[in-house]
C-alpha positions in Angstrom: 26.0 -1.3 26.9 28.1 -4.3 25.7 29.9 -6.7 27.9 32.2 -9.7 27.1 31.8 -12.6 29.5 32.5 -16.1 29.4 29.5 -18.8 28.4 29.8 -20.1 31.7 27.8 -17.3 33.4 25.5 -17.2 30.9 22.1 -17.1 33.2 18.3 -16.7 32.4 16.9 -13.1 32.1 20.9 -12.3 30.0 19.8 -10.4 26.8 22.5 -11.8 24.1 23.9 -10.1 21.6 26.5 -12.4 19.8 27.8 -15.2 20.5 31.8 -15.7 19.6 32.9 -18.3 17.3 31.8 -20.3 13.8 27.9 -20.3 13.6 27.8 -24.3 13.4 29.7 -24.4 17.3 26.7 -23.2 19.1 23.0 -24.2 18.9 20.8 -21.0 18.1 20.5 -19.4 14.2 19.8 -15.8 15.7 22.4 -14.0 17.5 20.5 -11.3 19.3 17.5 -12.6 21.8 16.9 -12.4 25.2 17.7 -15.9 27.3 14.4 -16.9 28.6 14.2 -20.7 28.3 15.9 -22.6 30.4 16.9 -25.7 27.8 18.5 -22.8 25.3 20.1 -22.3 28.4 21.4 -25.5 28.8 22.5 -25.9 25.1 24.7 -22.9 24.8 26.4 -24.1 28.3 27.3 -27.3 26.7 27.9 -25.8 23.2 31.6 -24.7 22.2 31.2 -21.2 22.6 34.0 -19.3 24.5 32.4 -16.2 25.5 29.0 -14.1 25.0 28.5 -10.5 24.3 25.7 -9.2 26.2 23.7 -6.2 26.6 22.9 -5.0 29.9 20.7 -2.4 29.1 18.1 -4.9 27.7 19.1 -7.6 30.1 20.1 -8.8 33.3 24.1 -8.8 34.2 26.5 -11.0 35.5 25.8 -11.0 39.5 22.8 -11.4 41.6 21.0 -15.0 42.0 21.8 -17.9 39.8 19.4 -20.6 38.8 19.8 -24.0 39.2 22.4 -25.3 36.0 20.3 -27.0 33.9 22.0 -30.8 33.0 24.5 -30.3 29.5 22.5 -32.2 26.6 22.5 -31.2 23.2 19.5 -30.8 20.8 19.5 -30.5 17.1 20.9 -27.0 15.7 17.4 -26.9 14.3 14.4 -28.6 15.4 12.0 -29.6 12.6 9.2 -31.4 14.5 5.9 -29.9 13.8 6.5 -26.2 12.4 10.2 -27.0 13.8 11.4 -23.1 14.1 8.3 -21.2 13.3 8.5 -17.7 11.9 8.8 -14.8 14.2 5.6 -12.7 14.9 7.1 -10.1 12.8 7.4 -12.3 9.8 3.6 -13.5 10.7 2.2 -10.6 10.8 3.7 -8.9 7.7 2.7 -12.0 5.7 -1.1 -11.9 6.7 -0.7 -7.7 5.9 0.5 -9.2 2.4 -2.2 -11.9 1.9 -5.1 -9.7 2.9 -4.1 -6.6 1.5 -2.7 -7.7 -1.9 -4.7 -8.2 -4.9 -4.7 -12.0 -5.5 -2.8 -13.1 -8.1 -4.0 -13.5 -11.7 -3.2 -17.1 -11.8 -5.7 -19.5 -13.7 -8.2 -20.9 -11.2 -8.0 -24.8 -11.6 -5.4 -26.1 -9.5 -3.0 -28.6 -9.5 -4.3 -32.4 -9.7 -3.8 -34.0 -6.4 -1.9 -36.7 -7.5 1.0 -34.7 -9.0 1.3 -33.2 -5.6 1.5 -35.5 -3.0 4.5 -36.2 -1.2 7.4 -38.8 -2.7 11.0 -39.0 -1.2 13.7 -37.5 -3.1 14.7 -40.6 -5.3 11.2 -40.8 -6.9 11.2 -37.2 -7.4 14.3 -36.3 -9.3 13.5 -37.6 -12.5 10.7 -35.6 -12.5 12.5 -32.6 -11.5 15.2 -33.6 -14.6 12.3 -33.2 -16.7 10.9 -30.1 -14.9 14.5 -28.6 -15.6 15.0 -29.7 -19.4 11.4 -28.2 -20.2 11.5 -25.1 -18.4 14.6 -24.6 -19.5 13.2 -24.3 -23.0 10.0 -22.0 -22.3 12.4 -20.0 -20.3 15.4 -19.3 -23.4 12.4 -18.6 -25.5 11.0 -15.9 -23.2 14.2 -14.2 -22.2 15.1 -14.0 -25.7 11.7 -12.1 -26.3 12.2 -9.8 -23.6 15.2 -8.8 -25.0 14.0 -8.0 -28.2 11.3 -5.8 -26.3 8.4 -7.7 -26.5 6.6 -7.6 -23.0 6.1 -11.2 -21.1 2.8 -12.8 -20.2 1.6 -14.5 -17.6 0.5 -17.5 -19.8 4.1 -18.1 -21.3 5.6 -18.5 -17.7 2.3 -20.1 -15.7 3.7 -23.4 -17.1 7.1 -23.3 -15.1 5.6 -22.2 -12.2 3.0 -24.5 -12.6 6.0 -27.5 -12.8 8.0 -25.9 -10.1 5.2 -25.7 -7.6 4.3 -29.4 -7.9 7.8 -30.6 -8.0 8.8 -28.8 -4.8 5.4 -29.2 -3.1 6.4 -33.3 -3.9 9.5 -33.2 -2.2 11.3 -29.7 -1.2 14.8 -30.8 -2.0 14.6 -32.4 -5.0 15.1 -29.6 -7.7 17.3 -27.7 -5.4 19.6 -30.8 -4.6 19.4 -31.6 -8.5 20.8 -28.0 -9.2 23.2 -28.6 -6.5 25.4 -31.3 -7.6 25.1 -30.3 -11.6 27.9 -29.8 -13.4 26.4 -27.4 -15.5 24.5 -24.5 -13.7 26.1 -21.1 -14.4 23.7 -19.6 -17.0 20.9 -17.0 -16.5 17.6 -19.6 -17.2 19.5 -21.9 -14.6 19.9 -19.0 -11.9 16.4 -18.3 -12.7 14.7 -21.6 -12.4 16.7 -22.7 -9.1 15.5 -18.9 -7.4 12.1 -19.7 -8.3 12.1 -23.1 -6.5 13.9 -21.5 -3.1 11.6 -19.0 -3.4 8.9 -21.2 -3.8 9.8 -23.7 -1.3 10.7 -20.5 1.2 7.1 -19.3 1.0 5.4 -22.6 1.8 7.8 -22.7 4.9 6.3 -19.8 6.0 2.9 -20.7 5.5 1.8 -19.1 2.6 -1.4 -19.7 0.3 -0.9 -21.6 -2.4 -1.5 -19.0 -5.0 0.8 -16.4 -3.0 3.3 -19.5 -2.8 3.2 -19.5 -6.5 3.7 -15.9 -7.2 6.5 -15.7 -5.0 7.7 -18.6 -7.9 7.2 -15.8 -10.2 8.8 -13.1 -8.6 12.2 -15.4 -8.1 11.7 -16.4 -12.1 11.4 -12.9 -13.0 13.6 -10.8 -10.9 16.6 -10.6 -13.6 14.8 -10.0 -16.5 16.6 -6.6 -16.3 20.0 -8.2 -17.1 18.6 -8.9 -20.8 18.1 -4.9 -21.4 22.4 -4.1 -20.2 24.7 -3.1 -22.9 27.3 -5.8 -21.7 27.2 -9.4 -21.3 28.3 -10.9 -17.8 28.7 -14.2 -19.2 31.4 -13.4 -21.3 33.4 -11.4 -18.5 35.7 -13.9 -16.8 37.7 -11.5 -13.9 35.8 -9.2 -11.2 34.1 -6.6 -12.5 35.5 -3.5 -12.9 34.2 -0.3 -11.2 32.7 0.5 -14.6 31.3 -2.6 -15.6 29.4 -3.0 -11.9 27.9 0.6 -12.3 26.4 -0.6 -15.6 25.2 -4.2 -14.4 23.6 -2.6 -11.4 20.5 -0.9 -13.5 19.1 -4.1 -13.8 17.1 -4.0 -11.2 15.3 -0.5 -12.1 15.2 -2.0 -16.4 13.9 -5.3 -14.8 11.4 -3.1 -13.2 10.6 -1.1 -15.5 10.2 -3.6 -18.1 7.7 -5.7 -16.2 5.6 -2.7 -15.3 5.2 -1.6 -18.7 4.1 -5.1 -19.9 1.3 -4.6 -17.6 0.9 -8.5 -16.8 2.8 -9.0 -13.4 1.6 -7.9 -10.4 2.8 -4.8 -8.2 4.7 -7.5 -5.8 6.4 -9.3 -8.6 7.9 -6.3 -10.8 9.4 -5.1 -6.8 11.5 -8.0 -6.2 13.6 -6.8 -9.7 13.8 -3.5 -7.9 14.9 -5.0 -4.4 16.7 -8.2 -4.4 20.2 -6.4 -4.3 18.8 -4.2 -1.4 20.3 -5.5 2.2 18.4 -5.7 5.6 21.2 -3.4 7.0 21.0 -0.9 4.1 24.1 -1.7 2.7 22.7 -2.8 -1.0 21.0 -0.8 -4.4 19.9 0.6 -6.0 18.2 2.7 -3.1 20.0 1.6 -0.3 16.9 1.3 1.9 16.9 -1.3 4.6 14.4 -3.3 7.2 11.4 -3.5 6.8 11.3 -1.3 3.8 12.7 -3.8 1.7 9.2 -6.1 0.9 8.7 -9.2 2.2 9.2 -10.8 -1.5 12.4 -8.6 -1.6 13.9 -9.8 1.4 13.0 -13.7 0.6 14.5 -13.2 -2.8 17.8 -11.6 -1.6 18.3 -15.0 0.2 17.7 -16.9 -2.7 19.7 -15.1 -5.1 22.5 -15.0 -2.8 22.7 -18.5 -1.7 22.3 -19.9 -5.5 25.2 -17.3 -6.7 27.5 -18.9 -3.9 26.3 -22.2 -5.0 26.5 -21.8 -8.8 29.5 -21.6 -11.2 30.4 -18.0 -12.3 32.8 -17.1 -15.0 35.0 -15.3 -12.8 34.7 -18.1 -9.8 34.0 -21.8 -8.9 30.3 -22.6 -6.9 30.9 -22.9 -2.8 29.6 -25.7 -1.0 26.1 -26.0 -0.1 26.7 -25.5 3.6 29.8 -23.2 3.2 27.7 -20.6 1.6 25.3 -20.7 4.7 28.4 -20.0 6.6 29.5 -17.1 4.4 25.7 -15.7 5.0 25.7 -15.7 8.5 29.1 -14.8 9.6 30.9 -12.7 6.8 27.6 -11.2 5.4 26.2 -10.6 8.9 23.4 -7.8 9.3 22.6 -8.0 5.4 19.5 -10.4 5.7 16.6 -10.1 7.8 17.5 -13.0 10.7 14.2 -14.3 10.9 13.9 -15.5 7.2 17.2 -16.3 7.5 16.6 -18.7 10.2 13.2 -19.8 8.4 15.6 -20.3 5.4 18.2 -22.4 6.8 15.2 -24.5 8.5 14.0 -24.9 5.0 16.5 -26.9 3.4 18.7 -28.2 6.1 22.4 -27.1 7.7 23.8 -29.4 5.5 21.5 -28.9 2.3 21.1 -32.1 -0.3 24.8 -31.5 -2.5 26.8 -30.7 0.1 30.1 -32.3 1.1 30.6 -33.2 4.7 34.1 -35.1 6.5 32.7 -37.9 8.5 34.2 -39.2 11.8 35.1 -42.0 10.0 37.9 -40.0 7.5 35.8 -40.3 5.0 34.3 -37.7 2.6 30.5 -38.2 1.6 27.4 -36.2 -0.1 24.2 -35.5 1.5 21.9 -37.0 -0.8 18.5 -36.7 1.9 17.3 -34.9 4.7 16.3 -35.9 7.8 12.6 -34.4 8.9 13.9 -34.4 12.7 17.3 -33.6 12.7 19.1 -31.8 10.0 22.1 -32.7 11.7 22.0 -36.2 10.7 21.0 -36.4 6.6 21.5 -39.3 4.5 24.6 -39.3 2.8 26.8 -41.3 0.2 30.6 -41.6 1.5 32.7 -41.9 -1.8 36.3 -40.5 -0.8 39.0 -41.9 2.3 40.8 -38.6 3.0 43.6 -41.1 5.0 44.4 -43.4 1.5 43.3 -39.6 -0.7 41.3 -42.3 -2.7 37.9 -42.7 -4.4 36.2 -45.5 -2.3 32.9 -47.5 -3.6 29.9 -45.3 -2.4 28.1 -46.2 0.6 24.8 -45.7 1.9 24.7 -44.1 5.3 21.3 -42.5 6.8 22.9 -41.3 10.0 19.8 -41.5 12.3 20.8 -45.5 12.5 24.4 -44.4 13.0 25.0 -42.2 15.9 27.5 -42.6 18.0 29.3 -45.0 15.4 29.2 -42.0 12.7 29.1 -38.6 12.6 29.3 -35.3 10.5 32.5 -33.2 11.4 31.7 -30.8 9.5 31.4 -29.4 5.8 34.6 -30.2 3.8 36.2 -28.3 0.3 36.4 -31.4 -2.3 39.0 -29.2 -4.2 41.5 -29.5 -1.3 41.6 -33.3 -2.0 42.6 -33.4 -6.0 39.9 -35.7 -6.8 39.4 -36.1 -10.5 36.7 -34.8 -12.3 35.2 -34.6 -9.1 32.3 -32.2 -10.6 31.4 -35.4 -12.8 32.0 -37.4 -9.6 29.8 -35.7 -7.3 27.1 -36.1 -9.7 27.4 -39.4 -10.6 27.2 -40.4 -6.6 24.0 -38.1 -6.6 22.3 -40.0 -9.5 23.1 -43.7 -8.2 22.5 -42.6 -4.5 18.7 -41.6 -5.9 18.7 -44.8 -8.0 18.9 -47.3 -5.2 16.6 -45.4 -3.0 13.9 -45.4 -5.3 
């Protein structure tokens, strides 16, 4: 049974079931836990949350003995200190059933020279990921166009991009993705391909995959819409919502992805699923079976994440991209129930509440772009400020890391650039991205 009460009786022992307000106003990714720690406690009494739903049939109710209130402080939305939010024991248990009951993938054996792979900030690694990007961009056009002439794909002709795309994201983890962020041109099928592949890749070392199962859950993200080469009509060139019609037809790419892949006979069983259940929802909701939970795969359920946060992000014919951290928004409130929460969470942990791209209001009126992360507190990234919203004018970047700055400045929140008129901001934002990674090199 649900109850409405307000966050002030909030006690230990309550069993929570959602918590009223915007996500980014209270300090806990998952909704639904039972309040056993005495510091969440003390967060969500000094948070901005109203009121509480709670269920009293898997919790204590309001009445009985209090505990003694715990002093208001607030933590970081997400703590990333060592393992920072780690993944559920669901999550941890279904990906050691995957690693030890899965054929190991037919990767070549030598691995990746050491130097390529050791950690560099973000300013040393984006001209690497450029490259990455230009030259996967070509294997990839090269490929597509085979499978859609029929031919089946190999392992060898895509090893190479997940080869680049491991080592670029095991180098720095927000380097390709902020690069695919903030440019102007990212609306085509190689492009939603290659930035997948990355989130899925840099998703799967978050949660503590082996390197080779890291890699093929690269593949998987590379792979999944393969299928949308085999339809009779081409999405690109449709420039309204689809039609009832048209979404009935682009929906078989999942089972012609899957089918496609299986008959090649290259990919693995794991891989050739993910074409089949990236569009299925945690809550049952998706296609092209409408299953839900747990019997969506692991790989599915990662990739539906993916896919869904670089569509929001990315150009489409029909639609402008969202910002970075708007799109989180749009996961966990408007599209709540259709991901699992836990690799939700483990997502968001991965590349920051405000992820590298986005645009954030300051405290000081300005408008800047997160260019960095912050290991400790994704709360306070590096960012570039480059617009005064009180002149509505284009200001010489600067340079702020806001771990040095608190209490003098502060993130607001996300902000919509397009409400501003800025000119050619697209070329703008871009522009601050490059020179921000220039003088931190």
């Amino acid at each position: 049974m649900l109850k409405r009460i307000d966050v002030a009786d909030v006690r230990l022992g309550m069993f929570i079931h959602k918590l009223e307000g915007n996500w980014l106003k209270h300090p806990f990714w998952r909704t639904k836990f039972l309040l056993t720690d005495a510091d969440q406690l003390a967060d969500l009494h000094a948070s901005e949350v109203e009121g509480v739903l709670i269920d009293i049939e898997k919790g204590a109710d309001v009445g009985g003995p209090r505990p003694p209130a715990a002093p208001a402080r607030r933590r970081p939305l997400v703590s990333v200190t060592t393992g920072g939010v780690p993944p559920s024991d669901r999550i941890e248990a279904e990906r050691r059933r995957a690693v030890t009951s899965a054929p190991a993938p037919r990767f070549n054996a030598v691995g990746f020279d050491s130097r390529s792979t050791s950690p560099v900030s973000i300013a040393r690694e984006v001209g690497h990921a450029r490259a990455v990007l230009a030259r996967s961009s070509r294997i990839l056009a090269a490929v597509i166009e085979q499978a859609r002439l029929g031919r089946a794909i190999s392992l060898g002709q895509v090893e190479p991009i997940i080869d680049d795309l491991f080592a670029s994201v095991q180098r720095n983890p927000h380097a390709f993705n902020g690069l695919m962020r903030v440019r102007r041109e990212n609306m085509s099928l190689y492009a939603h391909a290659l930035a997948v592949s990355a989130l899925m890749i840099a998703l799967a070392r978050q949660l503590g995959f082996k390197p080779e199962s890291v890699r093929e859950a690269g593949l998987a993200g590379l792979l999944m819409d393969v299928g949308m080469g085999h339809l009779p009509i081409d999405v690109s060139t449709i420039f309204e919502d689809l039609s009832a019609g048209e979404r009935e037809v682009v929906q078989t790419h999942t089972r012609l992805g899957h089918d496609f892949l299986k008959l090649g006979g290259e990919m693995s069983e794991a891989v050739t699923q993910v074409c089949l259940d990236h569009h299925e929802r945690f809550d049952g909701s998706g296609y092209p079976r409408g299953i839900a939970g747990e019997e969506i795969g692991l790989l599915g359920r990662m990739a539906a994440i993916c896919d869904v946060y670089d569509s929001l992000t990315s150009d489409r014919p029909h639609r402008p991209r969202i910002d970075p951290n708007a799109a989180l928004t749009v996961m966990t409130m408007d599209m709540t129930g259709q991901f699992d929460p836990d690799l939700l969470a483990q997502f968001i942990e991965c590349i920051g509440i405000y992820p590298v791209g986005s645009v954030v209001r300051l405290t000081t009126d300005r408008l800047a772009l997160v260019v960095d992360q912050n290991s400790e507190d994704h709360t306070r990234p590096r960012v570039w400020s480059f617009y005064d919203i009180g002149s509505r004018s284009i200001v010489k970047p600067e340079d702020l890391d806001l771990r040095l700055w608190q209490g003098r400045c502060e993130i607001i929140g996300s902000d919509d650039a397009s409400l501003y008129d800025i000119p050619n901001f697209p070329a703008l934002r871009e522009m601050v991205f490059t020179s921000a990674c220039k003088t931190m090199h």
